[in-house]
matplotlib code that plots the C-alpha trace (Angstrom):
import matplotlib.pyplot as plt

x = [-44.3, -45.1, -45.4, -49.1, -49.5, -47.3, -49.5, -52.9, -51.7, -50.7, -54.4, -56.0, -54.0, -54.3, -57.9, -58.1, -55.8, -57.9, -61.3, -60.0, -59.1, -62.2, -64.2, -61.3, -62.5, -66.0, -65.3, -63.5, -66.0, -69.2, -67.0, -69.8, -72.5, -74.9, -75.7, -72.7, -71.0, -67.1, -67.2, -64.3, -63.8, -62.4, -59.3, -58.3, -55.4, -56.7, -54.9, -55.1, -53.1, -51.9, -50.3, -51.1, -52.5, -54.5, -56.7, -60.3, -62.4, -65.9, -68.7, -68.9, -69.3, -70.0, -68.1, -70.6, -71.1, -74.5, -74.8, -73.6, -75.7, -79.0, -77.5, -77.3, -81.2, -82.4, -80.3, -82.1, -85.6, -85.3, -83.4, -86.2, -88.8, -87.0, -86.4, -89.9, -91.1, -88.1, -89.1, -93.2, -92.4, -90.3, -93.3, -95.1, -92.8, -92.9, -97.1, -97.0, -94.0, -92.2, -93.7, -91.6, -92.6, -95.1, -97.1, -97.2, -100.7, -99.8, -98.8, -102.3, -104.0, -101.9, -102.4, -106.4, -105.4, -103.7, -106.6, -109.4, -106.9, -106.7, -110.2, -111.2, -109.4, -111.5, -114.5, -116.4, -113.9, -115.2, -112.0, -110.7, -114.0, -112.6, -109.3, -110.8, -112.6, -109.7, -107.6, -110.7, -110.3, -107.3, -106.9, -109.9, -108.0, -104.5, -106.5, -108.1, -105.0, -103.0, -105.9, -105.8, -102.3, -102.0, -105.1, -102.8, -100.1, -102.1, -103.9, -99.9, -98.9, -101.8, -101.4, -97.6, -98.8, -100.9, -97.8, -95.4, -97.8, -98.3, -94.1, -94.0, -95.6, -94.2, -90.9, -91.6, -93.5, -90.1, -88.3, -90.6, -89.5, -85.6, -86.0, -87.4, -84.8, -82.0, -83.4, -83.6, -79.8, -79.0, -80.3, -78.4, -75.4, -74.5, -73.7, -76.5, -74.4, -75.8, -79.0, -78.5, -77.1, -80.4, -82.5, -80.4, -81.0, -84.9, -84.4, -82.0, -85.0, -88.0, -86.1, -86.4, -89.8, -90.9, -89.0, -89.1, -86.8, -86.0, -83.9, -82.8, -83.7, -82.0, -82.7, -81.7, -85.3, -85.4, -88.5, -89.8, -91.9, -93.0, -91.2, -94.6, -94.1, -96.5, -95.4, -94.7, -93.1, -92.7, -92.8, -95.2, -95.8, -98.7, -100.1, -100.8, -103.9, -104.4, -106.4, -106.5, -109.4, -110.1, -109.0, -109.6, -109.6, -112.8, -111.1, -109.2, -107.9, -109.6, -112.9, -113.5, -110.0, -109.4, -105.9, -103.0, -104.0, -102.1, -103.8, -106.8, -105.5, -105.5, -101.6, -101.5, -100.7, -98.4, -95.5, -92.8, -90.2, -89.5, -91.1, -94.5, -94.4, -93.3, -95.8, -98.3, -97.7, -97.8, -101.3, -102.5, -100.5, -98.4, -100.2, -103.5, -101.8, -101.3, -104.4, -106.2, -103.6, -104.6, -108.3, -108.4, -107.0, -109.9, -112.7, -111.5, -111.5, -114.5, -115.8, -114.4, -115.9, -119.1, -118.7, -117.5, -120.5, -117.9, -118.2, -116.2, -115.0, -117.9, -117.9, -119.5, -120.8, -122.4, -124.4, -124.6, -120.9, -119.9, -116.4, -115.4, -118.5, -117.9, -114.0, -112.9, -111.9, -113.1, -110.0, -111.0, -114.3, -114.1, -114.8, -115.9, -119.1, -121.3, -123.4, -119.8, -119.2, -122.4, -122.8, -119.4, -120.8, -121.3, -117.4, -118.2, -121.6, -122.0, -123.2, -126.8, -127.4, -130.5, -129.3, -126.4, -126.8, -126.3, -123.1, -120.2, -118.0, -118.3, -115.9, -116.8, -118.2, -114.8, -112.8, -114.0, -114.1, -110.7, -109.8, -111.9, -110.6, -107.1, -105.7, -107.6, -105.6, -107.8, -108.5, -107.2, -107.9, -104.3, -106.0, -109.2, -108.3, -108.9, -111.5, -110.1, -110.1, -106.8, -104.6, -102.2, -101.6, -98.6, -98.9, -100.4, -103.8, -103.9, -102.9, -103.8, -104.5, -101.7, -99.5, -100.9, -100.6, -97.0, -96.5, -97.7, -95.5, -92.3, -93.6, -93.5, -90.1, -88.8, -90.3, -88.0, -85.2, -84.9, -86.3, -83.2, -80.8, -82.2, -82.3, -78.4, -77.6, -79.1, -77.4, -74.4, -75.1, -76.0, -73.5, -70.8, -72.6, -72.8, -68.8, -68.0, -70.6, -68.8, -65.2, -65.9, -68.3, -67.5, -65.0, -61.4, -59.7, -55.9, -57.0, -58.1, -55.8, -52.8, -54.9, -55.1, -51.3, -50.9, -53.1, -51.8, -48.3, -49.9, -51.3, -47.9, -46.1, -48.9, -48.8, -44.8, -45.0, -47.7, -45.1, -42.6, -44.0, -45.0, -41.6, -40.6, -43.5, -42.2, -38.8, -39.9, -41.8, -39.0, -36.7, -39.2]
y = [-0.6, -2.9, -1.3, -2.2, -0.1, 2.5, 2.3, 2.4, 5.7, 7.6, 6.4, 8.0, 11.1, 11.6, 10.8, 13.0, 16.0, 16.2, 16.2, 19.3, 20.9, 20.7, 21.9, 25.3, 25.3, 25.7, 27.9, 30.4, 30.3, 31.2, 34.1, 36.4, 34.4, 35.7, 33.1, 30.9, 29.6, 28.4, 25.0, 22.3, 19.3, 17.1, 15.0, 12.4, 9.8, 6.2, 4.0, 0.1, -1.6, 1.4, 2.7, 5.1, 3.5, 6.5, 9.2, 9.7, 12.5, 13.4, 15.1, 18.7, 21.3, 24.9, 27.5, 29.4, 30.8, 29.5, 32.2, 34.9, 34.4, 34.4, 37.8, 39.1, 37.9, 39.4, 42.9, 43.0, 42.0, 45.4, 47.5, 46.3, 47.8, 51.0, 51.0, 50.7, 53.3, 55.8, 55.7, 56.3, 59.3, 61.1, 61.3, 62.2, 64.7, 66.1, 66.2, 68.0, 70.7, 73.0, 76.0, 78.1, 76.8, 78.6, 75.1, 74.3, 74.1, 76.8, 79.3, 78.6, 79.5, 82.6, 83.8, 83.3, 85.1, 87.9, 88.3, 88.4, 91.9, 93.6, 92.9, 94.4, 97.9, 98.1, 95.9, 97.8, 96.7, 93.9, 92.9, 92.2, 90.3, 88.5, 87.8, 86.0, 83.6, 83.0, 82.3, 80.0, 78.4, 77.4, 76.5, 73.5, 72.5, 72.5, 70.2, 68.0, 67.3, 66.2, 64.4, 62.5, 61.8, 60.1, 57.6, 57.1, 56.3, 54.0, 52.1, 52.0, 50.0, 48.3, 46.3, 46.3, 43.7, 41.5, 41.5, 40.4, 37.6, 36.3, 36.4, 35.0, 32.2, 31.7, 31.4, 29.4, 26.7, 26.9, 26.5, 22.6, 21.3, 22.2, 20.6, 17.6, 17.2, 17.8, 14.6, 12.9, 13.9, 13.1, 9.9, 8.4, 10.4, 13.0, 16.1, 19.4, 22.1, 23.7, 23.3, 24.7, 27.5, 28.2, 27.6, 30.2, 32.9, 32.4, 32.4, 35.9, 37.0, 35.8, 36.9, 40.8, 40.5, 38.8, 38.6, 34.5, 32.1, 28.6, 25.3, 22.6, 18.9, 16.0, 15.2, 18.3, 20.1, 23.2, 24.1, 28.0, 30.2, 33.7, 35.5, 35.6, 31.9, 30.6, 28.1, 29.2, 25.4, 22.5, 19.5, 21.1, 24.8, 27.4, 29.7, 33.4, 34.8, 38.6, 40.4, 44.3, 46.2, 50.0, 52.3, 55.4, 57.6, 56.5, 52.6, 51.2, 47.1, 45.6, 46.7, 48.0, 46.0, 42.4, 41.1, 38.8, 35.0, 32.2, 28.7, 30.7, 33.1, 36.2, 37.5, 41.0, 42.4, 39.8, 40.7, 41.6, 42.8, 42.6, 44.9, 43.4, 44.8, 48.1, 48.2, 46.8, 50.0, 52.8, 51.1, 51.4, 53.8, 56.3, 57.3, 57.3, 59.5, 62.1, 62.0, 62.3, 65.2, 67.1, 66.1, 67.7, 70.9, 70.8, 69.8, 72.4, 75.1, 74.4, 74.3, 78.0, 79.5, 78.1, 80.0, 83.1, 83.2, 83.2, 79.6, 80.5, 76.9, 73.7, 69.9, 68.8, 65.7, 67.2, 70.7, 70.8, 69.5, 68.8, 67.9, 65.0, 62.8, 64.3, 65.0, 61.6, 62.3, 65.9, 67.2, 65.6, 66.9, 70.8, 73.0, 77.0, 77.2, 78.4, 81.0, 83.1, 81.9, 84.1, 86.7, 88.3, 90.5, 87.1, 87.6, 90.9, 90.5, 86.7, 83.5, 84.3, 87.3, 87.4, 90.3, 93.1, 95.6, 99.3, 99.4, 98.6, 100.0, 98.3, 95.7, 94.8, 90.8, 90.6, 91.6, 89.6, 86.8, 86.8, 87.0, 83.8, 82.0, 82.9, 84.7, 82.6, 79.5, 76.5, 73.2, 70.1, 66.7, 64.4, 61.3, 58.6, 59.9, 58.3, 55.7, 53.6, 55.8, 54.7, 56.9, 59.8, 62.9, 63.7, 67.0, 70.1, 70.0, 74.2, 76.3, 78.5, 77.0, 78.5, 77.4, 73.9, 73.2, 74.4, 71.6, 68.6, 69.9, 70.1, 66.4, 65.1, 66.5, 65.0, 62.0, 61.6, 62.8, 60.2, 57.9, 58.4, 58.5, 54.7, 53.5, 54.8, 53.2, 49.6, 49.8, 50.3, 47.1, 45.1, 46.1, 45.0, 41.6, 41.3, 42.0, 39.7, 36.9, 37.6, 37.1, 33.7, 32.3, 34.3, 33.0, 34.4, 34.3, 35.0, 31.5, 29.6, 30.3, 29.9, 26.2, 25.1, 25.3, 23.3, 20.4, 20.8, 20.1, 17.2, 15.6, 16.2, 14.5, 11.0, 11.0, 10.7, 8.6, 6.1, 6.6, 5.5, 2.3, 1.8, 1.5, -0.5, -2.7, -3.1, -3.9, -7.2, -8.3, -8.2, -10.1, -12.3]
z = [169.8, 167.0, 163.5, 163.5, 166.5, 165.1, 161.9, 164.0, 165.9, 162.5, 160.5, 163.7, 163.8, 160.6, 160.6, 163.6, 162.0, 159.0, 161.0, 163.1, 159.2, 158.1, 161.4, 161.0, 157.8, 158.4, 161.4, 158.3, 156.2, 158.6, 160.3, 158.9, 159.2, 162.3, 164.9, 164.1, 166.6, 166.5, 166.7, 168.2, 168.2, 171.3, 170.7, 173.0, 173.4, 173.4, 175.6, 175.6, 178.3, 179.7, 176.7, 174.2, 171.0, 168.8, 168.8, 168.7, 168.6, 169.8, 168.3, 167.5, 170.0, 170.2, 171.9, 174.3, 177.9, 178.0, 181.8, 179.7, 176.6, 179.4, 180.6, 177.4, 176.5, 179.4, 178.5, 175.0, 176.7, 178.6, 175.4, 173.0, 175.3, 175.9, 172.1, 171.6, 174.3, 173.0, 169.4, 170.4, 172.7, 170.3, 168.2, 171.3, 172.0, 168.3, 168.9, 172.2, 170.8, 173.2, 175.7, 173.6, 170.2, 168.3, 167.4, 171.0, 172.7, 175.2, 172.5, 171.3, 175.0, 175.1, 171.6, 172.6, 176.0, 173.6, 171.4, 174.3, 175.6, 172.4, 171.6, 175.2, 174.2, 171.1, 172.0, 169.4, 166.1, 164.5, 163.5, 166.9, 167.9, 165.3, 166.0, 169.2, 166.7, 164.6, 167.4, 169.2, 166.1, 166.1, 169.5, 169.1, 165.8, 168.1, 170.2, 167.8, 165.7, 168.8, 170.0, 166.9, 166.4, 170.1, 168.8, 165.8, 167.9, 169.7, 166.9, 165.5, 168.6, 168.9, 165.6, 166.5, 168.7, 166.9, 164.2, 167.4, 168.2, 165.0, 165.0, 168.4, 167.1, 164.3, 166.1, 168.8, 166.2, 164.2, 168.0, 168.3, 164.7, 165.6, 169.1, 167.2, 164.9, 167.7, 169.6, 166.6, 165.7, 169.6, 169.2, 166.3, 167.7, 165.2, 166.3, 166.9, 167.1, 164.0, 164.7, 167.9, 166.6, 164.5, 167.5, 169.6, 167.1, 167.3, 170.7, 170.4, 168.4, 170.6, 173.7, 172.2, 171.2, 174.8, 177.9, 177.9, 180.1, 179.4, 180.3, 178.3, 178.8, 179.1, 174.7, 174.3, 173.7, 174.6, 177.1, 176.7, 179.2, 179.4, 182.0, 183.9, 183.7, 181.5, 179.2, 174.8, 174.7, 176.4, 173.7, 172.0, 171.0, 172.8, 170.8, 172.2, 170.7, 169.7, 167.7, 167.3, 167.2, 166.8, 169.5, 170.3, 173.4, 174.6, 174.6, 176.7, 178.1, 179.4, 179.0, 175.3, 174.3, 174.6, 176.3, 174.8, 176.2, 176.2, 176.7, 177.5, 180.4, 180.0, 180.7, 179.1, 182.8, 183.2, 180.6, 182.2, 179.5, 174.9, 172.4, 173.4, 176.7, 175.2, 172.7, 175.6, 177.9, 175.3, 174.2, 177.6, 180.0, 178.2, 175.2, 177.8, 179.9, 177.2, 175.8, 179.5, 180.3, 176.7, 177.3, 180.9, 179.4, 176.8, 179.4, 182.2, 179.1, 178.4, 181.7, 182.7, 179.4, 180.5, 184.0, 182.2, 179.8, 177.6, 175.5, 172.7, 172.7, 173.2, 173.1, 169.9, 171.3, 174.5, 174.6, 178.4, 179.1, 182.3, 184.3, 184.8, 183.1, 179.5, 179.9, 177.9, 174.5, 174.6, 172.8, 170.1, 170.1, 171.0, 168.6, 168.0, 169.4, 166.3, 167.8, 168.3, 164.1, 163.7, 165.6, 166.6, 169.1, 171.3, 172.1, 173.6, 175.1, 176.2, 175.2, 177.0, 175.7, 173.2, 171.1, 170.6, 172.7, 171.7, 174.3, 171.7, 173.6, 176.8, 177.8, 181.1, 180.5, 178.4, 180.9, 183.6, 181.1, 181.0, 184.7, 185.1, 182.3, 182.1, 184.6, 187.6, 188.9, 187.6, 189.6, 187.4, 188.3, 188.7, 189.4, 188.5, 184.3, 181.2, 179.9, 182.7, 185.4, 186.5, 184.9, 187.0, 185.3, 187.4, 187.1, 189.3, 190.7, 190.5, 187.4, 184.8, 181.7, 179.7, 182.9, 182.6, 179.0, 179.3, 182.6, 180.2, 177.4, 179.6, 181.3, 177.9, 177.5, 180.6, 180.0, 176.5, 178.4, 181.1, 178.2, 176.3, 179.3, 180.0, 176.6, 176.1, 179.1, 178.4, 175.2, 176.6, 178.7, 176.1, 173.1, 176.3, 176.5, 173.1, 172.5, 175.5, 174.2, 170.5, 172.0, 173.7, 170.8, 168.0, 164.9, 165.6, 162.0, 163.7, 165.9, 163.9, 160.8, 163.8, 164.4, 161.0, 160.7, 163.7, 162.1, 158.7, 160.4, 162.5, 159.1, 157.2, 160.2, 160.4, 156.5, 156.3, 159.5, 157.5, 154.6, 156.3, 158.1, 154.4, 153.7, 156.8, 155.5, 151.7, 153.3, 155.4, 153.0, 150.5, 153.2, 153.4]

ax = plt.figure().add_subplot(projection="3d")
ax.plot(x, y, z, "-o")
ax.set_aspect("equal")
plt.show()
């Protein structure tokens, strides 16, 4: 080997020892940083004539299992729903209560139940005729504040999702200007692994906020599609379009609320995973359900009061009320009836009667009041509920009402149950991605400290090698 040669191959090791430094270096110093990627570099032997002249290097890379980082998108699509849906039903759950607890609806029906008996012992005392008001009272109240809380719970998630469009957006018009300046990078051949390391953390982010899939051209842009497959990005960005209005229980997609569209279509429906989808289904299937489950309690109520002569309790909004036409939203209408606020004797005698009779003492209307509002098995409605008529109660078609408001409490307290059963278990899957994903791509400081020794020694070695054929140099010179 001439000393040329032997200078060539230590100027490119070296050259070569100190670019592998300073890509260990930067590997070091983002070991915190989230989204980073540890970066190598490729170093090959050149060989001219069959022998080994120097070394080269190629551009930067990035460590990543580009299958495994799509698993673990698609694991966080489905936790960021059940997040979403886990956080919303333990406020439902907190609304509804226990059968047990004494803020629970169906404490409320039995205390009424409790006061109607006591008051039938002693129609004639006043004060029990008005511990059946008192207790009325509170039941409507009971029924209006839940009814309230589950529109609040709607309107919450319903301008969740206009914030997670505008964010969407956002992202995925941040996603075009990185793809531009990849192919720009490509193009002039300078490396894109950090810039593809900020485009994968919009796409970690976009990927929990909507369940998207995507491929990556030949220049390196990065083409994005809803899971349904309409397309967020494909040179240039979509826009989705939201924007929440007021909802209530008499509301409901499609026909009093407007859909998510992208390029025009309409693809609320069509979500198949992400916080959006989450946010999507409480707005128009869970939080529905609740209030159509409360809301059939209230209009049945109603309805057997009515039969009984009885009707303590009355829709505000309609004087003749009737099952099923008036039944949407009537929790949040029933209140005490205001004859029985009057004239206390009504509790004892009947809504139709046109004055107190002279029989204090008799209980009989009371009594059979109570058989037909309480003790009798009452015919709920499981299906065709809600503003949209679509809704299933999933509960019993034949109860009492006390029996029926404690069904919907303890189907409320299933439903959290398996809720958090599911969410623990999809965290489980994707904290296991996650630490998989972090052991392939993540900065190891024992490897890479263990590496920058290795190239410190390879420098040291080419600089006292170039030292040396300095020397060599000097000396046939001198000769010379």
């Amino acid at each position: 080997m001439s000393l040329t040669s032997a200078l060539y191959g230590a100027t490119t090791g070296l050259s070569a020892a100190q670019s592998q430094m300073d890509i260990i270096s930067r590997n070091v110093m983002n070991v915190n940083t989230e989204g980073y990627t540890r970066k190598t570099l490729n170093q090959e032997t050149q060989v001219v004539a069959g022998h080994a002249y120097g070394l080269f290097t190629s551009t930067t890379q990035r460590t990543i299992d580009y299958e495994l980082q799509r698993q673990y998108r698609e694991a966080t699509a489905t936790e960021a729903e059940m997040s979403v849906t886990n956080s919303f039903l333990s406020q439902v759950q907190s609304i509804f209560g226990t059968p047990d607890s004494a803020a629970s609806i169906a404490h409320y029906v039995s205390d009424l139940n409790d006061s109607f008996i006591e008051a039938a012992a002693t129609p004639e005392d006043a004060s029990m005729l008005q511990a059946v008001i008192s207790s009325a009272t509170k039941l409507a109240q009971n029924f209006n504040d839940m009814s309230r809380q589950i529109t609040a719970l709607r309107t919450s998630a319903n301008n969740n999702i206009e914030d997670l469009v505008d964010q969407i957006n956002t992202e995925v018009s941040q996603i075009e200007a990185l793809n531009k300046q990849i192919t720009q990078a490509r193009s002039s051949n300078y490396s894109t692994a950090d810039l593809e390391d900020k485009r994968d953390t919009l796409v970690d982010q976009l990927a929990k906020q909507a369940d998207v899939t995507y491929y990556t051209q030949s220049d390196g842009q990065l083409v994005i599609s809803m899971a349904n497959g309409y397309t967020l990005l494909d040179g240039k960005a979509f826009q989705l379009e939201y924007t929440a209005q007021p909802v209530s229980a008499t509301t409901s997609y499609p026909t009093t609320i407007g859909g998510i569209t992208l390029n025009g279509r309409d693809i609320t429906t069509d979500l198949t995973g992400g916080e959006l989808k989450g946010y999507v289904d409480l707005r128009d299937t869970i939080l529905p359900q609740a209030q159509a489950q409360i809301d059939e309690l209230a209009g049945v109520m109603i309805s057997a009061m009515a039969a009984a002569d009885m009707p303590i309790l009355v829709d505000s909004a309609n004087a003749t009320f009737s099952m099923p036409g008036d039944v949407v939203g009537v929790s949040n209408r029933i209140t005490l009836n205001a004859d029985y606020r009057s004239d206390l004797w009504r509790v004892r005698e009947g809504g139709s009667a046109l004055s107190e009779s002279s029989a204090t003492g008799d209980a009989t209307l009371m009594k059979a009041a109570i058989d037909t509002i309480f003790t009798n098995q009452q015919t709920f409605r499981t299906t065709g509920l809600g503003d949209s008529g679509t809704i299933n109660s999933q509960l019993e078609g034949s109860a009492t009402l006390e029996g029926y408001a404690a069904s919907f409490i303890q189907f409320q307290a299933s439903q959290k149950s398996n809720s958090d059963t599911d969410y623990e278990f999809q965290s489980t899957i994707s904290e296991n991605l996650l630490s998989t994903t972090s052991g392939i791509s993540g900065v190891n400081l024992d490897e890479e400290l263990s590496n920058m020794i290795v190239f410190q020694n390879a420098y040291s070695a080419n600089a006292r090698t170039i030292s040396t054929l300095q020397e060599m140099f000097d000396s046939l010179l001198n000769i010379l």
